[in-house]
C-alpha positions in Angstrom: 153.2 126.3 95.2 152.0 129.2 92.9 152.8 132.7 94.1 150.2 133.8 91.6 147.2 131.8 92.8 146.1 131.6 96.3 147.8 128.9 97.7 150.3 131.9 99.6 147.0 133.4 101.0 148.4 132.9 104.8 149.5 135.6 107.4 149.6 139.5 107.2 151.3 140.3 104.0 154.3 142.9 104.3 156.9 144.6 102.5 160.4 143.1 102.1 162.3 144.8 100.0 161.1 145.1 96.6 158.8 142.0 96.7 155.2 141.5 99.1 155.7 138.4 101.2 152.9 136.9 103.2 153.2 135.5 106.7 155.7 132.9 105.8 157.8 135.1 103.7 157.1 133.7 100.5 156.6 135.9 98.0 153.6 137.1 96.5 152.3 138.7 93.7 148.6 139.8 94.2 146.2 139.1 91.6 142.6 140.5 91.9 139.8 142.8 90.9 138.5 146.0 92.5 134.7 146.2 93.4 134.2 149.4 92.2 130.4 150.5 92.4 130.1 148.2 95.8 130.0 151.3 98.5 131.0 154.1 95.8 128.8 154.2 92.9 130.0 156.0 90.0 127.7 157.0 87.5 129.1 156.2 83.5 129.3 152.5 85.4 125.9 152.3 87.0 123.3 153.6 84.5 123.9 157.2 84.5 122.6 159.3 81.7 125.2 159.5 78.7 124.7 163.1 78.3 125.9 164.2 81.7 129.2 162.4 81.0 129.3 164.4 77.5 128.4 167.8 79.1 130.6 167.6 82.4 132.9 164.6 81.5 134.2 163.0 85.0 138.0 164.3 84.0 137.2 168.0 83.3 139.7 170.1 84.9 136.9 172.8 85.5 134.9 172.9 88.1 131.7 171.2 87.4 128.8 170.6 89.8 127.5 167.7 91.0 124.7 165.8 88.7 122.4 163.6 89.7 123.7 159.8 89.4 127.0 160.6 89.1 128.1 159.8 92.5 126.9 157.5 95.8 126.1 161.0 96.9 124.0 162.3 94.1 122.6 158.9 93.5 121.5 159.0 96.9 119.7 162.2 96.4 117.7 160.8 92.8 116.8 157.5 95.2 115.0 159.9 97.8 112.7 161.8 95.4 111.7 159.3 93.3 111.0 156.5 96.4 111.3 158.3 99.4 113.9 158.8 102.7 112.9 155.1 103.9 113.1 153.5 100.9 117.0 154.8 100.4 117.7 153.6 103.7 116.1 150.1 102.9 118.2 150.6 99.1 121.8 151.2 100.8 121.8 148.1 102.6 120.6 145.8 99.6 122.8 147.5 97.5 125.7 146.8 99.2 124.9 143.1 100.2 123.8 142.7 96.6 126.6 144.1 94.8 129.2 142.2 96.5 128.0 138.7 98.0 130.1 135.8 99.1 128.8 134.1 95.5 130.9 137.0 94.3 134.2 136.2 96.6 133.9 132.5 95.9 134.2 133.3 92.2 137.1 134.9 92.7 138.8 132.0 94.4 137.4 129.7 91.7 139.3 131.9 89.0 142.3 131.6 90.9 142.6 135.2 92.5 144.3 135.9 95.5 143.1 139.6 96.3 140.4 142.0 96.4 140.6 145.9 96.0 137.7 147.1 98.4 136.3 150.6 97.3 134.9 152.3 100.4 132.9 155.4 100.5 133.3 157.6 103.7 129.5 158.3 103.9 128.7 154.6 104.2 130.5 154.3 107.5 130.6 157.6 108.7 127.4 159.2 108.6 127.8 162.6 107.2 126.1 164.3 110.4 127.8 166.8 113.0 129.8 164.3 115.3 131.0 160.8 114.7 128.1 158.7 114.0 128.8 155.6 112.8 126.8 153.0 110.3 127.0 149.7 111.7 125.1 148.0 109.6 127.8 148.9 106.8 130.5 148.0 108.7 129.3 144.4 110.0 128.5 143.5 105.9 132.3 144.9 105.5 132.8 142.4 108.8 130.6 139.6 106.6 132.9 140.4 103.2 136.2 140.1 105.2 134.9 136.4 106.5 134.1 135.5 103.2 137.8 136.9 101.9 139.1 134.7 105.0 136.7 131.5 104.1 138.0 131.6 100.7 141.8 132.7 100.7 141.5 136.0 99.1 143.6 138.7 100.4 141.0 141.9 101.4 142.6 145.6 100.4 140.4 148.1 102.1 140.3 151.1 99.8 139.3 154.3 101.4 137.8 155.7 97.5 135.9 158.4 98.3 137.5 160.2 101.8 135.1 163.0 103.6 134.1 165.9 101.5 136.5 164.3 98.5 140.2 164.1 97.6 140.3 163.9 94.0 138.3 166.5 93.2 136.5 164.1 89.9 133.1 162.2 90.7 134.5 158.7 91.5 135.8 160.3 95.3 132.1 160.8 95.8 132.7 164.4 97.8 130.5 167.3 97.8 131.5 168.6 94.3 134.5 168.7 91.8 137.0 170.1 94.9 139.2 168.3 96.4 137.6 169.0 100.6 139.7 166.5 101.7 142.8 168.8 101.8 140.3 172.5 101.7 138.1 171.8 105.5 140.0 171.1 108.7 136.3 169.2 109.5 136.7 166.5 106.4 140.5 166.0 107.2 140.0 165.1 110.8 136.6 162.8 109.9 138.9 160.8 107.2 141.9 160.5 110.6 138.8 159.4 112.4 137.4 157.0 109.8 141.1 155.2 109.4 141.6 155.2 113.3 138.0 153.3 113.7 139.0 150.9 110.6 142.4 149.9 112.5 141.0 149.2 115.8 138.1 146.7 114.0 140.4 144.8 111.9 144.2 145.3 113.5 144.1 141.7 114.0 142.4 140.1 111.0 145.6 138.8 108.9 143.2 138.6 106.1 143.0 142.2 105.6 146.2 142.7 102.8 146.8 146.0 103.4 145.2 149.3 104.0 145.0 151.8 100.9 144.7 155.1 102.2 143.6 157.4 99.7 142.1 156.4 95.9 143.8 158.7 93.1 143.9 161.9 95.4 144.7 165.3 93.8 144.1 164.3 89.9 143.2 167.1 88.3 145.9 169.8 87.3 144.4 172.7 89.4 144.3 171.5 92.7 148.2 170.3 92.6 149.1 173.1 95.1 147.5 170.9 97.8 150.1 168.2 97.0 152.1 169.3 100.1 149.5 168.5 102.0 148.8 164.8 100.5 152.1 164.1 102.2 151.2 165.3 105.1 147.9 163.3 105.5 149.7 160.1 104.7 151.9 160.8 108.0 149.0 161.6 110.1 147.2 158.7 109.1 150.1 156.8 109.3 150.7 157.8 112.7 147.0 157.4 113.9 146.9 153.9 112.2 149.6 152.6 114.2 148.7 153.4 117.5 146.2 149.9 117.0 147.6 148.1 114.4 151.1 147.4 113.6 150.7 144.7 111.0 149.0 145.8 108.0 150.7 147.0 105.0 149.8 150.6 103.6 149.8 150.9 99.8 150.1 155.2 99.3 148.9 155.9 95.8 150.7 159.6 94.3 149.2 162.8 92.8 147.6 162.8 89.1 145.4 159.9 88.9 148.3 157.7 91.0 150.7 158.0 88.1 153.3 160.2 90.0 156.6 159.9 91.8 156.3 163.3 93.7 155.5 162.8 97.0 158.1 159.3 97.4 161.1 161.3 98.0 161.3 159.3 101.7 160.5 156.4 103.7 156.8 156.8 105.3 155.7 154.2 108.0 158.7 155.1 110.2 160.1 151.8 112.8 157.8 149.5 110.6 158.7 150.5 106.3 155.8 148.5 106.1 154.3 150.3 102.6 154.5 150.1 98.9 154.3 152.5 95.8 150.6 152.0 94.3 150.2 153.2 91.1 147.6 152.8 88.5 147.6 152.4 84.8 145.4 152.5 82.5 146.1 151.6 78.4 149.5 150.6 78.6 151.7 149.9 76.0 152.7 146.0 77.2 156.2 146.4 77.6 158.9 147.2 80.4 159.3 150.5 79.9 155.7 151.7 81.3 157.0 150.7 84.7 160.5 152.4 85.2 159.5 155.2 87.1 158.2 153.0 89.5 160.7 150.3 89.1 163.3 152.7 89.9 161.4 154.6 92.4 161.1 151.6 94.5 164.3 150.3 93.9 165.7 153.6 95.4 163.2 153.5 98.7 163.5 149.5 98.8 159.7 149.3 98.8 157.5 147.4 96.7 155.4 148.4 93.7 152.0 147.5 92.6 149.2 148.3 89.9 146.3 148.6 91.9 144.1 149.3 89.3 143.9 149.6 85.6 143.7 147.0 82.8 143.5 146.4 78.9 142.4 143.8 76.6 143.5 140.6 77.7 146.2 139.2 75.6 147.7 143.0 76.4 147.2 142.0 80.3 148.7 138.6 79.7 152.0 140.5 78.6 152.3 143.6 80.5 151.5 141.8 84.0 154.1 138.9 83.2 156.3 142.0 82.8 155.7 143.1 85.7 155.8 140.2 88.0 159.3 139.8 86.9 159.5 142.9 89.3 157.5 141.3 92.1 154.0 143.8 90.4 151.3 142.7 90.6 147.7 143.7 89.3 144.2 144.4 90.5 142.0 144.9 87.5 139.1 147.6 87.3 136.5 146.5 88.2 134.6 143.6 89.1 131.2 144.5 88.3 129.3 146.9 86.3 125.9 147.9 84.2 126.6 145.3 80.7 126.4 148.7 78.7 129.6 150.0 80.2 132.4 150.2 77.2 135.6 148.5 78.0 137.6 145.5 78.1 138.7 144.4 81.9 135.3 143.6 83.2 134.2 140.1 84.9 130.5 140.1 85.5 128.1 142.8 84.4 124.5 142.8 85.1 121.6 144.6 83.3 119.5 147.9 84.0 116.0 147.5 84.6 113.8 147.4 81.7 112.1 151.3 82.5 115.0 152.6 83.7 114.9 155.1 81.2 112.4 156.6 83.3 114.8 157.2 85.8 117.5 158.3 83.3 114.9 160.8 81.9 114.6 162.1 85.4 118.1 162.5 86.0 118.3 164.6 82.7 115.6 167.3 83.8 112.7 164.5 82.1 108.8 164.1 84.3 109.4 162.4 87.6 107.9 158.6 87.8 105.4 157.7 90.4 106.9 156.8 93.9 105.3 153.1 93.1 106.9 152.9 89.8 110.2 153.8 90.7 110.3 151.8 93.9 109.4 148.7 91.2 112.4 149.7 89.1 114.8 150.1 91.8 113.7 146.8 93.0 114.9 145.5 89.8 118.1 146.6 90.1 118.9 145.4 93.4 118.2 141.9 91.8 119.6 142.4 88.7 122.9 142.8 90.7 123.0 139.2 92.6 125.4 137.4 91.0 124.0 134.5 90.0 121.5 137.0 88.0 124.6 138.5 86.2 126.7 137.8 83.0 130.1 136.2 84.1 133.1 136.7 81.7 135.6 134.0 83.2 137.9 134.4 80.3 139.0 137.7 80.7 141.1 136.7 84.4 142.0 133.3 82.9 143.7 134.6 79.6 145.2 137.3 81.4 146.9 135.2 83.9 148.0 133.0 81.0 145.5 129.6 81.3 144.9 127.9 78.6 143.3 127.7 76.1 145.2 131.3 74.9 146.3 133.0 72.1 149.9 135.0 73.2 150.9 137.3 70.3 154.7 136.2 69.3 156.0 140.0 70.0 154.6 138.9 73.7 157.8 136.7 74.7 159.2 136.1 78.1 161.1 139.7 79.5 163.1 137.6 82.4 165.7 136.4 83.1 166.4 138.4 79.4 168.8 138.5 76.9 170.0 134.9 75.5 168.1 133.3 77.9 164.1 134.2 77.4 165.1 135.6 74.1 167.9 136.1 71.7 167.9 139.1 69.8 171.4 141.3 67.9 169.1 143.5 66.2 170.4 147.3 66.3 167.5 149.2 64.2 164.6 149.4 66.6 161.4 148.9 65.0 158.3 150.8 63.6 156.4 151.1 66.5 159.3 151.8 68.8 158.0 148.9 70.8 160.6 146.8 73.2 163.7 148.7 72.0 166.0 147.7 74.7 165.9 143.9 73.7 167.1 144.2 70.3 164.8 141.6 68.9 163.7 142.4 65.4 160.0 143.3 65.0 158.8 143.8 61.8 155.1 144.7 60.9 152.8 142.6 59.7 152.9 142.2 55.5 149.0 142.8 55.9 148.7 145.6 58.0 148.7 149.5 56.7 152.3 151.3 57.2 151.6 154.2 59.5 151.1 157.2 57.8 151.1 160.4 59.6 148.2 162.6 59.3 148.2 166.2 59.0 146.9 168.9 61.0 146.2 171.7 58.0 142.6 170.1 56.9 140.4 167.1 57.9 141.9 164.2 56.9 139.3 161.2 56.5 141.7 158.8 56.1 143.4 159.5 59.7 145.5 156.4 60.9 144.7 155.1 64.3 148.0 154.1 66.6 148.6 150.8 65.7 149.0 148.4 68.5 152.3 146.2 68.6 150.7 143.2 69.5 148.4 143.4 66.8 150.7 144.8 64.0 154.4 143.1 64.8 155.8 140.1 64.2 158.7 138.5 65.7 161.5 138.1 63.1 164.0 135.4 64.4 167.1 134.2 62.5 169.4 131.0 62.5 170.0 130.6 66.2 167.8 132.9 67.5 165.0 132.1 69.9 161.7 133.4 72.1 160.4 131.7 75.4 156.9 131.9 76.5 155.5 131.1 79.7 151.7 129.2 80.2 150.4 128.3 83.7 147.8 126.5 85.7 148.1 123.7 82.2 144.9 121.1 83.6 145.8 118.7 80.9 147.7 117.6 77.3 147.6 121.0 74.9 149.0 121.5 71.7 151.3 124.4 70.4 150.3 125.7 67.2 152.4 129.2 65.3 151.3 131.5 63.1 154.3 132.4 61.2 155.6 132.5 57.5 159.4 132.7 56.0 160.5 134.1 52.9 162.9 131.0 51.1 161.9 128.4 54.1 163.1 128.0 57.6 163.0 125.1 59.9 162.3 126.2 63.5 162.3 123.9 66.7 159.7 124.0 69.2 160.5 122.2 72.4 159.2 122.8 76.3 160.4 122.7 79.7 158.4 119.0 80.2 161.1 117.8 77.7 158.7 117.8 74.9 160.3 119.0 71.7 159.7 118.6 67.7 161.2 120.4 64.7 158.8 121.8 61.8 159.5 123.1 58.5 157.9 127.3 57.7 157.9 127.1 54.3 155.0 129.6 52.9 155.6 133.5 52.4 151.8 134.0 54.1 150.8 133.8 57.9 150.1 129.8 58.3 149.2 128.1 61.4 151.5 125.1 61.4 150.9 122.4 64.6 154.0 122.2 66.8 154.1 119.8 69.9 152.1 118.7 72.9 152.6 120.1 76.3 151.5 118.6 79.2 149.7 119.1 82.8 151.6 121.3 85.1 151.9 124.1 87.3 154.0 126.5 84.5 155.3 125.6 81.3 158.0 127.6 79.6 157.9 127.2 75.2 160.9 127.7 73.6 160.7 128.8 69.5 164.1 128.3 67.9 165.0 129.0 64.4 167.3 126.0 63.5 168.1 127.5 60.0 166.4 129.9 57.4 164.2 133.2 59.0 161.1 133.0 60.3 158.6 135.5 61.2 156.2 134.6 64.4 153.1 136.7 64.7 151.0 134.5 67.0 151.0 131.0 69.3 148.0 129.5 70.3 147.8 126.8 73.2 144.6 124.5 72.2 143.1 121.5 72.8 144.0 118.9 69.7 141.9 119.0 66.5 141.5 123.0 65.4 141.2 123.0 61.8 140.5 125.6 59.4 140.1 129.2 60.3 140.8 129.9 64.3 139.2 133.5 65.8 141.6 135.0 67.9 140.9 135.1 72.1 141.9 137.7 74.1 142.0 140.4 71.7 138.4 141.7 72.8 136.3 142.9 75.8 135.1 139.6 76.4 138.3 137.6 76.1 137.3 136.2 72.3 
């Protein structure tokens, strides 16, 4: 049984240790997507226009108003003068059925996920009127997502994004402007206590519920860090609050600066229960070991958990840095699940496209003439379709390379990191490497004989010819001698693959390719360029581990590719793009 799919999706999930357990103990590691955009719209994914993002730019450490689109809240505003008060109510409740439908949590299950990240916006469920008034109509489609989440095995993380008045003082907390509120107005502190103490009494029973995140990347931005005291603070009062209703669920406490630092773990929160982990996000990593010691050694000293609740790369990048981390008992939620098709990036699963005139309401947003009520009713109406998911794109390769299905390319430099030296790899090399990239194992990574050396560029005049970082798993190769060896894990294998290597070897090698199903074969490497040369056959099975061995001679590995029988000729690489090709 896989404690990568959702096979484990059974009980109230908890911390033991350093691992996440569900209600049987087994271990877990959490696999999933957030729904960013579902309840907390953020503009540079939803359509906004470019030039706000290029004036204001969503990570300015100055305080920059709000735009329109650039927020559920200044969205909200542009819906009601172009179409009117009743047509924003009729807009919020589509939206949100729209966005994120069960056709969207059955997919999810279908590609083998096990969790969802739940963005919630406070406004949706807590109208922002004097009092506590509440919007039930958001909170039975949140009931309707969880029962889907339940119907289908996935593991629901509810995600309190965008807190009262705003706690990370950038756009995607949805507060009233760049200021973190949050932390600044007794009145939004006690609405977000309120907002938590409401979600606990609903869903204190429902096991499907993973865990409850309490606060989305609060305090990011350099000049609100004297509030980071009172982040601290808020996770104790919530805490505290939560508990009174629900001692099950699991908290996952993200730290200051976009959820990247250690600060405020410096003790145990969840007091009588330890029932939390360390949530961090991370964005562009470099695919080794190394981007997680500060949390690896963070929760090691707290015996807590860690897990990447958001972030992401390309996917053959994903497929190495998250088997890295589940070595650690990590796991990953990718960002995000759905967004406009014109959004850069390289993590996305199903994107949908803007309404043919919505320029028109871009122009509008900008300071452009205001479209007739009629007109922009018709193009909002649009949108709300455009959004179903059967109407979308769907990029299934994207979760299924980076979880390692085949068919999959895996860069060689991408070899197993457990259980480590001399037994996922061998490596006596003292020297490092170019790119400084996996030092600690002492394998020897040389760059590829067809890639530019870095050069470094020079800050006295404008240099043309500036070298871009090179990226390891694009530039290195794995250099392995007489004796020396790399192992490389594949899962969910439906049927019979072959093993082919890209390699080459200066005066010929032989290396010997064999796998955990007992397959094995040895293969001679006898051209100085990069040649694909076919190994062995693997076959059907839940994970398959594919041991490279050099039996004599030096080889040099730069890519294997798991494939169904018969490639020939030139093969384009997969997973080395935004859409998994």
């Amino acid at each position: 049984m896989s404690k990568f799919n959702n096979e484990r999706v059974k009980g109230f999930l908890r911390a033991q240790g350093t691992k996440i357990v569900n209600g049987d103990g087994e271990e877990i590691i959490l696999t999933g997507y957030g729904c960013g955009n579902w309840t907390n719209p953020e503009g540079f994914m939803v359509g906004a226009p470019k030039d706000i993002e290029l004036k204001g730019g969503i990570f300015s450490p100055k305080y920059i108003p709000p735009r329109r689109l650039d927020r559920r809240r200044t969205f909200d505003q542009t819906i009601r003068e172009l179409c009117g008060t009743e047509y924003a109510k009729y807009f919020w409740t589509q939206w949100h059925r729209n966005h994120l439908g069960e056709a969207d949590i059955k997919a999810m299950a279908e590609l083998g996920l096990n969790s969802v990240r739940l963005p919630l916006n406070a406004e949706a469920f807590l109208y922002d009127e004097p009092g506590l008034q509440w919007n039930e109509d958001s909170f039975q489609m949140l009931d309707d997502v969880i029962d889907w989440c339940e119907k289908y095995r996935i593991y629901a993380i509810i995600d309190l994004h965008a807190a009262p008045g705003g706690q990370s003082a950038t756009a995607c907390d949805g507060g009233y402007d760049n200021a973190p509120h949050l932390f600044m107005d007794d009145e939004s502190w006690d609405r977000a206590l309120a907002l938590w103490e409401k979600i606990a009494q609903r869903y204190a029973d429902r096991w499907i519920v993973g865990g409850y995140d309490l606060l989305n990347e609060p305090l990011s931005l350099p000049n609100h860090q004297q509030y980071v005291p009172k982040l601290a603070q808020f996770y104790d009062e919530a805490i505290a609050v939560i508990r009174k209703y629900d001692k099950n669920h699991m908290f996952t406490l993200e730290g200051p600066k976009f959820s990247r630092s250690n600060e405020i773990f410096n003790r145990q929160y969840d007091p009588g229960y330890n029932n939390w982990c360390i949530h961090v996000h991370i964005y562009g990593h470099s695919p080794e070991k190394k981007e997680l010691y500060w949390y690896i050694l963070k929760g090691m000293e707290l015996n807590v958990p860690v897990w990447i609740g958001e972030g992401g790369s390309y996917p053959a990048s994903n497929a190495v840095f998250y088997e890295i981390a589940a070595d650690y008992g990590i796991g990953f939620n990718l960002w995000c699940w759905k967004t406009a098709m014109e959004v850069p990036g390289v993590t996305g699963c199903v994107g949908y496209y803007l309404p043919k005139d919505w320029e028109a309401v871009r122009g509008f947003a900008s300071g452009g003439p205001k479209p007739g009520f009629e007109r922009s009713k018709a193009i909002f109406d649009e949108l709300l379709e455009n959004i179903k998911y059967e109407n979308c794109v769907h990029n299934k390769e994207n979760i299924r390379i980076t979880k390692r299905i085949p068919e999959l390319m895996l860069p060689a430099v991408g070899y197993d990191n457990s259980p480590g030296d001399g037994k996922s790899y061998c490596g006596t090399w003292e020297h490092g490497n170019v790119l400084s990239y996996r030092l600690s194992d002492r394998t020897k990574l040389v760059l590829d004989p067809n890639v530019e050396e870095p050069r470094p560029g020079f800050d006295m005049y404008d240099d043309p010819n500036i070298q871009k970082p090179l990226d390891p798993l694009k530039s290195l190769m794995l250099e392995l001698a007489s004796g020396e060896f790399a192992v490389y894990t594949v899962r969910e294998v439906s049927k019979t693959f072959r093993v082919s290597i890209q390699a080459r070897s200066i005066g010929g090698s032989v290396i010997r390719v064999s796998c955990c199903d007992g397959n094995s074969g040895e293969f001679k490497v006898d051209s100085e360029d990069l040649t694909w040369i076919e190994t062995i056959d693997i076959t059907a099975g839940e994970e398959r581990k594919i041991k490279i061995e050099v039996v004599s001679g030096t080889a040099q590995l730069k890519m294997l590719h798991v494939h169904e029988e018969g490639i020939r000729g030139e093969r384009k690489l997969i997973g080395f793009d935004r859409w998994g090709h």
